[in-house]
C-alpha positions, 0 to 999 in steps of 0.5 A: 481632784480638780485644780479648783478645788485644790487651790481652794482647800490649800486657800481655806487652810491657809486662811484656817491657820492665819485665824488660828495663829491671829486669834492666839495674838488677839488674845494675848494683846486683849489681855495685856490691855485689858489689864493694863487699863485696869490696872490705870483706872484704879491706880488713878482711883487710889490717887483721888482718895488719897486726895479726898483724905489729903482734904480732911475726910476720915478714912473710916468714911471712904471705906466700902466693898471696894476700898480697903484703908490699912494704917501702917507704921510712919516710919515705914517707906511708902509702897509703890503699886501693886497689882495683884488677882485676888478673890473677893467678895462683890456685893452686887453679885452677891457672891465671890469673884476674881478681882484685880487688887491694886495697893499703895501707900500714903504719907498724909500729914502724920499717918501713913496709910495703905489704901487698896482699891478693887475691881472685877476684872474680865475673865479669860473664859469670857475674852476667850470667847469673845475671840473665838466667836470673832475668829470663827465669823471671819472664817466664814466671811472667808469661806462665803468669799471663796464660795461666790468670788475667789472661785469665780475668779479663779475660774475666769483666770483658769479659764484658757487652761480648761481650754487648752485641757479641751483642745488636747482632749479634741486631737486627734492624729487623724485630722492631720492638723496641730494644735493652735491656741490664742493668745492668753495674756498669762505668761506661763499659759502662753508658755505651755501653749507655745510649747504644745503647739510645737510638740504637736507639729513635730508629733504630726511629722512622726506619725506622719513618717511612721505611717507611711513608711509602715504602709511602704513597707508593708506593700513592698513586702508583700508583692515580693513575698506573693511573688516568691510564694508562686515561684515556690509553688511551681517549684513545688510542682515540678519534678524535683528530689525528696530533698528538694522538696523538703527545702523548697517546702521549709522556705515556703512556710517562712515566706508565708510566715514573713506574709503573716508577720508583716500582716499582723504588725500593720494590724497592730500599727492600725490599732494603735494609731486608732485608725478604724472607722468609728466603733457601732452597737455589734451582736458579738455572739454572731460574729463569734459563732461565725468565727468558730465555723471558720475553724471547725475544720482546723479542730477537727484536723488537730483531734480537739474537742470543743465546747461553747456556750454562747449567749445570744444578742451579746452587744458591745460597741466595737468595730465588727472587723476588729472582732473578727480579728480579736476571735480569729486571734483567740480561737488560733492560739487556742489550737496552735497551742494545744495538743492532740485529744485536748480541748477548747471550751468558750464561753460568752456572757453580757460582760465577759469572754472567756477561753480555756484550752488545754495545753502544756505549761509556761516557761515565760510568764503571762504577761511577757506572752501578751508582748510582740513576739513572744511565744511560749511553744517551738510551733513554726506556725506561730509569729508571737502576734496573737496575743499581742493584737488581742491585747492591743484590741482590748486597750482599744476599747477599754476591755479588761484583758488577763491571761493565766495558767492553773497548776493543771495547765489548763490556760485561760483568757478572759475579757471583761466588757 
């Protein structure tokens, strides 16, 4: 969810909560007011027909739907308001409504009266509609306010984040060049820019020395390494004893294996650092069928039987080297790790690869094999890359990679475009 968008919800369920909890305390006071008025106004009533019989009026004259006169005792001690709800019938309405009686008692001359006076009084259900229909137009004054302004400005505050958002987004290691952003004017922007800029700086420097000390490393391995593969070849060829070809034949076939390994570890550094040219639309059923040719020889050596089903004009974007090196890296371990009178079965579809292999079962789990220099067999060909560099590709570009084994040890790759 969008930081926006977030800041609005929090801000309409403030604002929610804030009309609810006012309009539970408007309403509260509406009451106590209202009752209060009243309760004035008909005090002040009783008062002026008290006058009215204090100036020689009858009380039986005074009397009608709303004012009742009860003589009492003289002897009894005048009463002070009260206030009490009642139900009474209301002539103009023709019917029984909820009213507010007030009473008190009067000395006048030698009678004692009690005059009560009545009115309608506001009914809650109408008080609490009128409050409700309030709270609801504010909410919604409110949330027009956040639609055309508080989102405008919010944007317009949020405006050198997006920009740093985008910029983040735009780096890139190979252009070699560290972020830098404008001044904001909003401390704690200003703060998390500075902070990436330095980041960026000191992240350039390491993948600076990383890189060159991989493409060091790997250029002074390998000159030594060719040279040692020669001497070990001439030696190979010389007249030597059984035994001294049988040592001088394992130390070639790690020196060649020191060959691969430094191979595949800077294929891996290139993947990971994205240092490929920008991907293309490739047709993977050709470049599939060409990486089969390649190893026919190798299947038929190792009495495999193998089976494809490739279909064609299968097009993903990708660069055309790096499948080469994914199908390559697939097709070997299927060998490699098979055994004599298994098979192979590939499969291409418009969304997913498919290899199966039989094979021998897993001591490790899938998903340590995927890792660098992980390998489940004792076979001294292999240097645990394999699957790493497939894995490592997939990442790349976003394919789904899985690995499994079925209880009949047959193994499966899969991946999805």
């Amino acid at each position: 969810m969008r930081l926006l968008n977030i800041l609005t919800t929090v801000y309409l369920l403030i604002t929610l909560t804030a009309v609810i909890t006012g309009g539970y305390f408007i309403y509260r006071k509406l009451v106590s007011e209202i009752d209060f008025e009243l309760g004035m106004e008909l005090e002040r009533q009783i008062e002026a027909y008290a006058q009215r019989i204090s100036n020689g009026l009858s009380p039986s004259a005074l009397e009608n739907d709303r004012l009742q006169i009860t003589e009492l005792p003289y002897d009894l001690e005048e009463e002070a308001l009260v206030l009490s709800d009642t139900i009474a019938y209301h002539d103009p309405m023709n019917r029984e409504e909820k009213q507010l009686k007030a009473s008190k008692s009067y000395k006048i001359g030698d009678k004692h009266y009690r005059i009560s006076y009545y009115n309608l009084v506001v009914e809650a259900e109408d008080i609490t509609e009128t409050v409700v229909y309030t709270m609801v137009l504010v909410f919604l004054i409110q949330i027009i306010f956040v639609v055309f302004f508080f989102r405008s400005i919010s944007n317009r505050v949020l405006r050198p984040f997006q920009n740093t958002l985008k910029k983040i987004k735009q780096f890139d290691f190979g252009a070699n060049e560290p972020l830098v952003f404008e001044e904001t004017k909003i401390s704690e922007f200003d703060q998390l820019n500075g902070f990436l800029e330095k980041m960026t700086q000191k992240l350039l420097i390491d993948y600076r020395q990383i890189k060159e000390f991989s493409e060091n490393i790997s250029h002074e391995i390998q000159t030594p390494t060719a040279v040692v593969g020669g001497k070990l070849e001439n030696l190979l060829n010389s007249e030597i004893t059984e035994d001294q070809a049988v040592l001088i034949y394992a130390a070639y076939q790690n020196n060649e294996k020191i060959h691969r390994i430094v191979k595949s570890l800077g294929l891996l550094a290139k993947l990971q650092n994205a240092e490929f040219d920008t991907s293309s639309k490739i047709d993977l059923s050709e470049i599939l069928e060409k990486s089969i040719e390649l190893i026919s020889e190798l299947v038929i050596l190792s009495e495999l039987k193998f089976n494809a089903d490739i279909r064609p004009e299968v097009f993903v974007n990708m660069h055309p080297s790096v499948a080469e090196i994914m199908f390559s890296n697939l097709l070997s371990n299927a060998v490699k790790h098979n055994f004599k009178g298994g098979w192979i079965k590939v499969s291409l579809s418009p969304h997913q690869l498919l290899v199966s292999n039989s094979g021998k079962s897993l001591t490790k789990k899938t998903d340590e094999l995927k890792g660098r220099f992980k390998k489940e067999s004792s076979n001294s060909d292999s240097v645990g890359l394999g699957l790493a560099i497939v894995n490592q590709i997939c990442k790349t570009y976003h394919f789904q990679f899985d690995y499994s084994v079925s209880k009949d040890d047959i193994h499966t790759i899969t991946i999805d475009f």
